[in-house]
RODO-2510 file (C-alpha; in nm, 4 decimals, decimal comma):
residues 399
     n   res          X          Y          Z
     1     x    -0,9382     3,6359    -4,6341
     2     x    -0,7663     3,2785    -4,6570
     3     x    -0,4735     3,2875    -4,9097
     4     x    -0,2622     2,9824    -5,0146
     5     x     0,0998     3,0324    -5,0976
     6     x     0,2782     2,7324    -5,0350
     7     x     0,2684     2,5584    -5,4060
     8     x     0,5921     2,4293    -5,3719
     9     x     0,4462     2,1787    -5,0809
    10     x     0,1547     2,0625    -5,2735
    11     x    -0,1258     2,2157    -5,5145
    12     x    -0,5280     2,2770    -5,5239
    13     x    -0,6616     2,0092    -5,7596
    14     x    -0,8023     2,1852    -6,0422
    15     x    -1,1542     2,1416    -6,0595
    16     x    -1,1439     2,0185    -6,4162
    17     x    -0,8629     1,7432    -6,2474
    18     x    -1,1132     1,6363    -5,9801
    19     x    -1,4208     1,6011    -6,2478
    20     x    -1,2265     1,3445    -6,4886
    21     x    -1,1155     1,1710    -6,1720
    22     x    -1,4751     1,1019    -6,0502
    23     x    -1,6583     0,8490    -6,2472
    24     x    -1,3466     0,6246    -6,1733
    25     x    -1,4597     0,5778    -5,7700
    26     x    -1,8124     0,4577    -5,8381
    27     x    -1,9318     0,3956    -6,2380
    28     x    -1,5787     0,2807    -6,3608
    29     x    -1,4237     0,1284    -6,1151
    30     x    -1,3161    -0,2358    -6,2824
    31     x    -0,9576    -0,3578    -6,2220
    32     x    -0,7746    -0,3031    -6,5638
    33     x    -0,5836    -0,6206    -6,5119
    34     x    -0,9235    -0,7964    -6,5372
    35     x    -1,0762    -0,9645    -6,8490
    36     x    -1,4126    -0,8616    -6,8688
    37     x    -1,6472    -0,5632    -6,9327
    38     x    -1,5635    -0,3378    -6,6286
    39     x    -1,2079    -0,3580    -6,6783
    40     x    -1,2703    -0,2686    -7,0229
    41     x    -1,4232     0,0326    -6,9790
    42     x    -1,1312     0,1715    -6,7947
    43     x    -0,8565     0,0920    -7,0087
    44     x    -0,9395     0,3653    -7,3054
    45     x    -0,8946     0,6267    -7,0266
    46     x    -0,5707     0,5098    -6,8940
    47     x    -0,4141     0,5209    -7,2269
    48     x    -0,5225     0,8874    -7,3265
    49     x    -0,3322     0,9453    -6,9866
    50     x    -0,0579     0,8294    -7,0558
    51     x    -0,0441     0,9530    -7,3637
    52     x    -0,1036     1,3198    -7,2067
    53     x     0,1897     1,2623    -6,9510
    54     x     0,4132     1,1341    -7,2498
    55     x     0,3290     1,4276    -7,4589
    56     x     0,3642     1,6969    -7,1905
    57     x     0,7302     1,5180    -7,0811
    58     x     0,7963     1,4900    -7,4595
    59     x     0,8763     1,1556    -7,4240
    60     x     0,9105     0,9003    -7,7236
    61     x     0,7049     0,6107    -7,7756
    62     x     1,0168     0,3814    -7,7049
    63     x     1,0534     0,5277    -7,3618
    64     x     0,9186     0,4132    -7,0101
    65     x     0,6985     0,5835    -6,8067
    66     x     0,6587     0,4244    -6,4806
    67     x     0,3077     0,5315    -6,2405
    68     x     0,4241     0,5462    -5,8922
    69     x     0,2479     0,6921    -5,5594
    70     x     0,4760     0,9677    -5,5503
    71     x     0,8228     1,1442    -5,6269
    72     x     0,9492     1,0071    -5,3203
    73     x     0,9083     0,6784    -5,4441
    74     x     1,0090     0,7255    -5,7830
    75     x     1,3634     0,9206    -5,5945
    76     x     1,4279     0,5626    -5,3785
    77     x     1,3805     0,3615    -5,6695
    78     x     1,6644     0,5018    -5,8877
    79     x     1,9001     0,5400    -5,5861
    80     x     1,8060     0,1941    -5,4599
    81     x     1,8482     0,0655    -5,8024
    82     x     2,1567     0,1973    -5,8811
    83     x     2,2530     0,0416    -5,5253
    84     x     2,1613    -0,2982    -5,6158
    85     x     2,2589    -0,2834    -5,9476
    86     x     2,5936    -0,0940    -5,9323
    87     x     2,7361    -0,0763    -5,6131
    88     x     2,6423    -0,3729    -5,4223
    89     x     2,7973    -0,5907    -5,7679
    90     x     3,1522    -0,3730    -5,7526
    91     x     3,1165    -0,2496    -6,1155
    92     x     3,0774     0,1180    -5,9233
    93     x     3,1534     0,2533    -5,6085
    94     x     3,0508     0,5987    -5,6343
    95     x     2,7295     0,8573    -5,6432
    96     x     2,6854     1,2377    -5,6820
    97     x     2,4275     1,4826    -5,5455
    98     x     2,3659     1,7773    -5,4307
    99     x     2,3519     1,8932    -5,0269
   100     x     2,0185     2,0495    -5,0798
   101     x     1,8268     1,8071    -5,2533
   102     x     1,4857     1,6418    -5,1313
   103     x     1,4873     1,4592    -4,8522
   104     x     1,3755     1,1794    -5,0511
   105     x     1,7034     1,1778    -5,2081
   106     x     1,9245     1,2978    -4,9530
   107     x     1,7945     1,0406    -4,6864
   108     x     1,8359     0,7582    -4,9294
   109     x     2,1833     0,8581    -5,0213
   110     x     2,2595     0,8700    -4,6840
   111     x     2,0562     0,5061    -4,6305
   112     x     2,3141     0,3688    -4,9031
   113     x     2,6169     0,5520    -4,7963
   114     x     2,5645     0,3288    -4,4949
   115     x     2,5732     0,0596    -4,6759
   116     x     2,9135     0,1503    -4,8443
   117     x     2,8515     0,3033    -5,1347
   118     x     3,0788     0,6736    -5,1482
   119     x     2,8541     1,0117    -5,1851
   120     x     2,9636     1,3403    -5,2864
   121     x     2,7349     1,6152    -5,1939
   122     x     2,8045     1,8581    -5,3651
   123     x     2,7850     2,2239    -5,2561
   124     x     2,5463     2,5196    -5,3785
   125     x     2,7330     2,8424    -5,4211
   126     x     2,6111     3,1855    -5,2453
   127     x     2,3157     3,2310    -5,4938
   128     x     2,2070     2,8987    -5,4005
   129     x     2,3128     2,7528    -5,7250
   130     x     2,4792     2,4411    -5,8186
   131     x     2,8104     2,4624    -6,0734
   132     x     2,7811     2,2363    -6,3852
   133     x     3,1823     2,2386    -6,3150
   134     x     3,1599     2,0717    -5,9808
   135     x     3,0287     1,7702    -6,1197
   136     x     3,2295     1,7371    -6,4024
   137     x     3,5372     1,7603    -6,1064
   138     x     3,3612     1,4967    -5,9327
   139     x     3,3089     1,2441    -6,1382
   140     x     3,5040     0,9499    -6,1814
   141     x     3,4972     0,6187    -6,3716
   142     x     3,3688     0,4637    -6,0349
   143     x     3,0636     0,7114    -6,0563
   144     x     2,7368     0,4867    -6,1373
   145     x     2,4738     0,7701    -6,1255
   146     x     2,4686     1,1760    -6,0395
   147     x     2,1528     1,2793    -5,9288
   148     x     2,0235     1,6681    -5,9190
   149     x     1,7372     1,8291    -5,9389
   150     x     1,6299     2,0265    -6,1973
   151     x     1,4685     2,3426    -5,9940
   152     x     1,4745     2,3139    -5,5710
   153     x     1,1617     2,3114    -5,3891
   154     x     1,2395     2,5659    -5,1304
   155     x     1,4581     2,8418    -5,3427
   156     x     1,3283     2,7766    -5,6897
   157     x     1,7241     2,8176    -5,7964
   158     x     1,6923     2,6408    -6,1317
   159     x     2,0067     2,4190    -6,1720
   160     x     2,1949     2,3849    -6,5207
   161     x     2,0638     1,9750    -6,5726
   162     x     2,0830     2,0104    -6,9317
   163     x     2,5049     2,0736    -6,8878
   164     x     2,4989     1,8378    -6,6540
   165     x     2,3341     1,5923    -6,8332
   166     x     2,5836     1,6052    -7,0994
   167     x     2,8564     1,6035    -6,8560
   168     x     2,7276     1,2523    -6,7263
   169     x     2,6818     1,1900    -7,1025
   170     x     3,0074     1,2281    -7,2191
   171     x     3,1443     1,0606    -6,8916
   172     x     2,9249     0,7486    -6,9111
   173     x     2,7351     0,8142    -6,6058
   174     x     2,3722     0,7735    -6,5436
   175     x     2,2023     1,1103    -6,4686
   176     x     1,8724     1,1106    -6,2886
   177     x     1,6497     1,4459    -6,2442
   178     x     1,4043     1,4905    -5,9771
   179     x     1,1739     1,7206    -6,1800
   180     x     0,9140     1,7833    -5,9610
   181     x     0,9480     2,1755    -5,9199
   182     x     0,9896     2,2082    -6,2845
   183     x     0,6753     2,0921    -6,4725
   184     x     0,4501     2,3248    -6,5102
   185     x     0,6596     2,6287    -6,4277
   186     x     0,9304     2,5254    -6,6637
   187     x     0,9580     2,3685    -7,0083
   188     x     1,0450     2,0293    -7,0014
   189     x     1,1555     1,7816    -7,2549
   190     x     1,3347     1,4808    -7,2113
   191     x     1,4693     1,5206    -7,5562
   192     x     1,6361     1,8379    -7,4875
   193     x     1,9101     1,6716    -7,3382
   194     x     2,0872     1,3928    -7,2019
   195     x     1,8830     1,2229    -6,9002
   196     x     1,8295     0,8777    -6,8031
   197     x     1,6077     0,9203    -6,5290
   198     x     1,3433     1,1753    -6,4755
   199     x     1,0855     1,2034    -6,1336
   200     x     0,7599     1,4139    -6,0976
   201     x     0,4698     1,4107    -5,8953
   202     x     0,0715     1,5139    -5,9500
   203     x     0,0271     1,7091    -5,6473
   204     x     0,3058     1,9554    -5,7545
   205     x     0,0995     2,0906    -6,0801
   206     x    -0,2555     2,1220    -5,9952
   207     x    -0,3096     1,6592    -5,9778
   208     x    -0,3989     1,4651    -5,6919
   209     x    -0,1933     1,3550    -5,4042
   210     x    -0,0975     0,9628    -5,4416
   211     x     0,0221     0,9233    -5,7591
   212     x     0,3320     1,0586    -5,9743
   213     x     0,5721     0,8818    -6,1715
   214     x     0,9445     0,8206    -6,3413
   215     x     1,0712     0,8767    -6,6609
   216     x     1,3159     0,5757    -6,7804
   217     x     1,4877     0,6420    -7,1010
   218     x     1,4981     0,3171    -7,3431
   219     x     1,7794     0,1024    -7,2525
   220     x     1,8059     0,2559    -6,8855
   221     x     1,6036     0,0026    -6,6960
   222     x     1,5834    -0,0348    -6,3941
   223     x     1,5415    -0,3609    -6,1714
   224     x     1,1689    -0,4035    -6,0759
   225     x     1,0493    -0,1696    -5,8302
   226     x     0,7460    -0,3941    -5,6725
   227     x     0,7478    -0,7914    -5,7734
   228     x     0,4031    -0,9500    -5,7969
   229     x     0,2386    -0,8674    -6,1114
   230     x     0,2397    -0,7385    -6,4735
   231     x     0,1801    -0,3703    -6,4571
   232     x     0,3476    -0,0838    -6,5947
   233     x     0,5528    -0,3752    -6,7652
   234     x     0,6428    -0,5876    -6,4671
   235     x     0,8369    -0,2947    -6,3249
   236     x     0,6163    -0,2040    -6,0656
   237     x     0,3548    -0,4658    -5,9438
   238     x    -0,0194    -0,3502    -5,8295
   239     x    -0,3347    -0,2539    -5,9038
   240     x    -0,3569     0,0262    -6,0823
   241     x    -0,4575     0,3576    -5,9315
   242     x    -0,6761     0,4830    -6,2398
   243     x    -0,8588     0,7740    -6,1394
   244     x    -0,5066     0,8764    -6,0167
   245     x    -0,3713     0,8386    -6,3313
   246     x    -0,6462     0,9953    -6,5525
   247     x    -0,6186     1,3149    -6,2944
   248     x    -0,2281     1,3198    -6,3482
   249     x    -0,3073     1,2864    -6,7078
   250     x    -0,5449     1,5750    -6,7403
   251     x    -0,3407     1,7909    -6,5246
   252     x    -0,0111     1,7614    -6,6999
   253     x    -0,2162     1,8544    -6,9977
   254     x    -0,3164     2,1654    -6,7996
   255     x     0,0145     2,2445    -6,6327
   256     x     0,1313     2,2118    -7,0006
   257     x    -0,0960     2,4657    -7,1616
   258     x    -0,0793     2,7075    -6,8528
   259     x     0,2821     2,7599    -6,9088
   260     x     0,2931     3,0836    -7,0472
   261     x     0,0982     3,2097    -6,7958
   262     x     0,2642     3,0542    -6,5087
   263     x     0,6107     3,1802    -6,6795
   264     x     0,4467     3,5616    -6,7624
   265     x     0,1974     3,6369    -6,5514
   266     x     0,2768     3,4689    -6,2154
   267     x     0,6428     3,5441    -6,2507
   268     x     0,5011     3,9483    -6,2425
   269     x     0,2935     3,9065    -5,9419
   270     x     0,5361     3,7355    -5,7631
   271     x     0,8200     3,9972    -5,8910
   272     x     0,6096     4,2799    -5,7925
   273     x     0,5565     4,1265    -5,4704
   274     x     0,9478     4,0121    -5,4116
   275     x     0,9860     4,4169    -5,4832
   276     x     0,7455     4,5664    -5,2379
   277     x     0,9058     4,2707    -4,9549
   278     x     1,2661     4,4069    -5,0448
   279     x     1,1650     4,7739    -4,9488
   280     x     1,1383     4,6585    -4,5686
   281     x     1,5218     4,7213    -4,4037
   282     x     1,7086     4,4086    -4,3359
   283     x     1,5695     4,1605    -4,6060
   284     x     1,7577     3,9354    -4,7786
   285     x     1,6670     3,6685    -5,1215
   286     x     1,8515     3,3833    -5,2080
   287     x     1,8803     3,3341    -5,5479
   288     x     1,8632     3,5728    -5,8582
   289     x     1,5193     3,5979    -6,0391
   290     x     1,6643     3,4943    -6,3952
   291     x     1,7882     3,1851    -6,2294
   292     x     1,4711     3,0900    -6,0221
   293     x     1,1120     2,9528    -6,1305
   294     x     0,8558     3,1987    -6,1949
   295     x     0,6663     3,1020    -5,8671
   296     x     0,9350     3,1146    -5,5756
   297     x     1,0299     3,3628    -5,3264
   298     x     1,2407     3,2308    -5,0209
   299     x     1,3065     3,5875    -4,8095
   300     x     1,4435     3,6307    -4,4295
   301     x     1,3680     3,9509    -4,2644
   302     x     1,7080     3,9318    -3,9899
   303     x     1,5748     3,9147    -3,6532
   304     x     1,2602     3,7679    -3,6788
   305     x     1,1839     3,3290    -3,6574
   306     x     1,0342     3,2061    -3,9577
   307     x     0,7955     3,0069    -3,6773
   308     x     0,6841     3,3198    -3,5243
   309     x     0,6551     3,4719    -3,9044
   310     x     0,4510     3,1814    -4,0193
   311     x     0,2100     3,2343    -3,6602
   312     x     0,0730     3,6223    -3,7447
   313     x     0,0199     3,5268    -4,1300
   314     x    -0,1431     3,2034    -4,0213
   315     x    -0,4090     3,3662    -3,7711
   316     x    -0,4084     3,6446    -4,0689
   317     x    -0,5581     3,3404    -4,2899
   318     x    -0,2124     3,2879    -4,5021
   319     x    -0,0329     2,9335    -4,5623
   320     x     0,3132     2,9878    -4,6281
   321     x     0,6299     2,7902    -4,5196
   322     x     0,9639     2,7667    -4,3810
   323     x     1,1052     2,5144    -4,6207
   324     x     1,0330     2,1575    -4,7449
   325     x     0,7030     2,0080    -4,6564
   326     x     0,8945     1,6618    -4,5876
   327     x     1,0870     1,8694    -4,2665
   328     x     0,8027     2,1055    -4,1714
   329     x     0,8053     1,9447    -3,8101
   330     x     1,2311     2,0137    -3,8332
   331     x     1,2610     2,3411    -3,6043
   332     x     1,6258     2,3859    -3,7218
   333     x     1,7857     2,6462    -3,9846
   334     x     1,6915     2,6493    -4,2927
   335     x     1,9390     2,4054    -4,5014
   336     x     1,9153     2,6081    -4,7883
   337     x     2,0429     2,8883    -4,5875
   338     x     2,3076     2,7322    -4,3884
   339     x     2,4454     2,6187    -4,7289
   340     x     2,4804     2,9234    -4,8894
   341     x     2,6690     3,0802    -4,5578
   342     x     2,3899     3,2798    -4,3996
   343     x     2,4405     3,3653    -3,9779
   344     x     2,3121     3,1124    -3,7600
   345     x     2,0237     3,4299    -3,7149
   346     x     1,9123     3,4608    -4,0581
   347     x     1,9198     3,0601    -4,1397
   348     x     1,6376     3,0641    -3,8770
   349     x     1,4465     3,3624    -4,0668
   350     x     1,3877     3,1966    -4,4151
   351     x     0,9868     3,1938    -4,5280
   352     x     0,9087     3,0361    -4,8744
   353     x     0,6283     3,2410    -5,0430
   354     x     0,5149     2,9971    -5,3373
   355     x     0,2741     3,1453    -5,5922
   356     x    -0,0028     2,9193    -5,8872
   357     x    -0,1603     3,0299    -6,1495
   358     x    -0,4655     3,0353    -5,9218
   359     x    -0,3295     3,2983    -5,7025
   360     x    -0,4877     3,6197    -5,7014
   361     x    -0,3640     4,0089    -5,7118
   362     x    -0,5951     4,0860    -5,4502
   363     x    -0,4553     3,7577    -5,2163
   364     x    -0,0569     3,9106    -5,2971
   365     x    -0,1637     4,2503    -5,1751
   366     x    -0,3529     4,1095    -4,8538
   367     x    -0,0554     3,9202    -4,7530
   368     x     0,1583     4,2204    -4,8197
   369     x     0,0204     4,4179    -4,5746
   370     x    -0,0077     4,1353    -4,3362
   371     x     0,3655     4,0840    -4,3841
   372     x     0,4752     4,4550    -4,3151
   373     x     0,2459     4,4485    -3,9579
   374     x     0,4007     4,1352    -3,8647
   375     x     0,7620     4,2742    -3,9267
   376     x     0,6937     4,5465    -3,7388
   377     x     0,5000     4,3923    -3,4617
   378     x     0,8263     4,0666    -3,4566
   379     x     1,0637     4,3373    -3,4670
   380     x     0,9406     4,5609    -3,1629
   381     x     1,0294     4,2253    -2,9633
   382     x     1,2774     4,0814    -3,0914
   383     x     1,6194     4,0943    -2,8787
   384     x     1,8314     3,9509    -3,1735
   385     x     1,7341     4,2268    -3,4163
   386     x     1,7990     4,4610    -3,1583
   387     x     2,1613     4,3754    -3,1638
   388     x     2,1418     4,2840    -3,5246
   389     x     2,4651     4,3872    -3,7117
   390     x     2,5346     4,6602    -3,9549
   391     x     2,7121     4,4581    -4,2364
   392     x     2,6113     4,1287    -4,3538
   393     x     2,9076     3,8677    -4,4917
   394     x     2,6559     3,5484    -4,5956
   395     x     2,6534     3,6413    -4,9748
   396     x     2,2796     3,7902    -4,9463
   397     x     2,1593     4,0486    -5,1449
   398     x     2,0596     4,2944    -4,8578
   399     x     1,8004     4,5540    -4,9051
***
């Protein structure tokens, strides 16, 4: 049996996704910028999408909506932005994130921290959770932008953006989201709360790869991301990607009216499979369930290498993970783990388990039983669990 549970990394394209995409390679396939026929035929398609992606980010009219390639993108451009536009001027001096954010974000921080700019990363506590209080001790009238995301890719631990947001809010500061783990497994609406700046990505609910896009709230625009051109409003230059865009369309739609399953029935498959996990000595979760999308599990089982984990269930047929897809080739501890104050030994145990709404009950109890061999079979040779302590300080729940 092959069984796919690493979601958080990217998602099947639903086949519905894939069969709006299609007549936009070969029948429809006229630049939109051009004037005649072909181009015309495209552009009734592009604005349904758009319309879809507006109405499942409950965005108003007024708003921007910028197509990008990505979430990585979209997570330079506000950082750069803010660079360029804040900090490299002198009105600011000052940004605020999180120390387990994307790499797309933390890299870039870093990039402009180089450049002068001060960062404060701010620190998750031992449920792998960030404090709306930190940031409201952080921020200063030198802060031009705090930027968290709204649910982390390798924990699920949902962060509390909409306090945040009105923290920034009532500060002055621009606050930026990078949504990506949140649509489709979370409600989202940009009208909820206070945010200037919201980032998502296709590939993360059931789209294809190459195409996502960032939310710009009206009067919160940014400088131009690509120069060159007059699409999406001069902000960012280039042919348009339109069969990229009618997928994204269609499967934000989707993601949108698969909620209540993803949030019912995929949050019981995954709890029931969380529960079985626990029953095995020497596990440990990060993050309570009430505080964590409905999808997520990220588990260590003390003395055993997430590499040599993710080895028996990948010759068993399972795709699962050690962490973020950008730093799958990083053999270090998990950061997520190191942050929270887990033993060098269990940062190095972490294995994400990330459910859809496409996964099966019959795939959860196949990898189940894979799991509970491999434990046993990692275990028998493992040195470090045979000198594995008793007690366990990190903050873990230990079961």
């Amino acid at each position: 049996m092959k069984v796919y549970l690493d979601n958080n990394a990217t998602t099947i394209v639903d086949p519905q996704v894939k069969a709006v995409m299609d007549p936009f390679f070969v029948e429809k396939y006229g630049n939109p910028n051009s004037l005649h026929a072909y181009a015309g035929e495209t552009h009734p398609h592009l604005k349904t999408a758009m319309e879809k992606i507006y109405a499942g980010l409950h965005a108003p009219k007024e708003d921007l909506v910028v197509i990008t390639s990505c979430a990585t993108e979209s997570n330079n451009w506000v950082l750069k932005s803010i660079y360029f536009e804040y900090i490299l001027t002198g009105r600011k001096n000052h940004i605020i994130v999180s120390e387990v954010e994307h790499p797309s974000v933390m890299a870039t921080a870093k990039f402009i921290e180089s450049m002068g700019c001060r960062v404060t990363y701010l620190p998750i506590n031992h449920e792998g959770l960030i404090e709306a209080q930190s940031v409201r001790d952080n921020i200063t009238s030198k802060t031009a932008l705090v930027s968290i995301m709204w649910a982390n890719n390798e924990t699920g631990a949902i962060f509390p953006v909409e306090e945040i947001g009105q923290i920034c809010e009532d500060n002055r500061v621009l606050f930026h989201t990078d949504a990506v783990q949140a649509i489709g497994k979370l409600p989202v609406d940009v009208q909820s709360f206070p945010v200037d700046y919201l980032t998502f990505s296709a590939h993360k609910f059931h789209g294809p790869k190459g195409v996502g896009g960032l939310y710009i709230k009206k009067g919160r625009e940014l400088m131009p991301l690509l120069h060159g051109g007059s699409q999406m409003g001069g902000y960012r230059s280039g042919t348009l990607n339109v069969a990229g865009i009618v997928g994204m369309g269609k499967a934000m739609e989707q993601a949108i009216d698969s909620l209540d399953y993803e949030m019912e029935d995929v949050k019981e498959m995954r709890d029931a499979f969380e529960d079985e996990l626990l029953k095995i000595k020497d596990t440990f979760v990060v993050t309570p369930r009430e505080n964590r999308t409905p999808n997520t599990t990220l588990i260590s089982f003390r003395g055993i290498e997430g590499e040599s984990m993710l080895w028996d269930m990948n010759r068993a047929g399972i795709g699962a993970s050690t962490g973020s897809a950008c730093a799958s080739e990083d053999l270090e501890a998990n950061s997520v783990m190191e942050a929270i104050g887990a033993d060098d030994d269990l940062a190095h145990t972490a294995i994400r388990f990330s459910l859809s709404r496409y996964t099966t009950q019959e795939e959860m109890d196949y990898t189940l039983d894979v799991v509970k061999k491999a434990v046993k079979r990692l275990r028998a040779i493992s040195s470090s669990y045979a000198y594995a302590p008793e007690g366990h300080e990190s903050g873990l729940s230990a079961h």
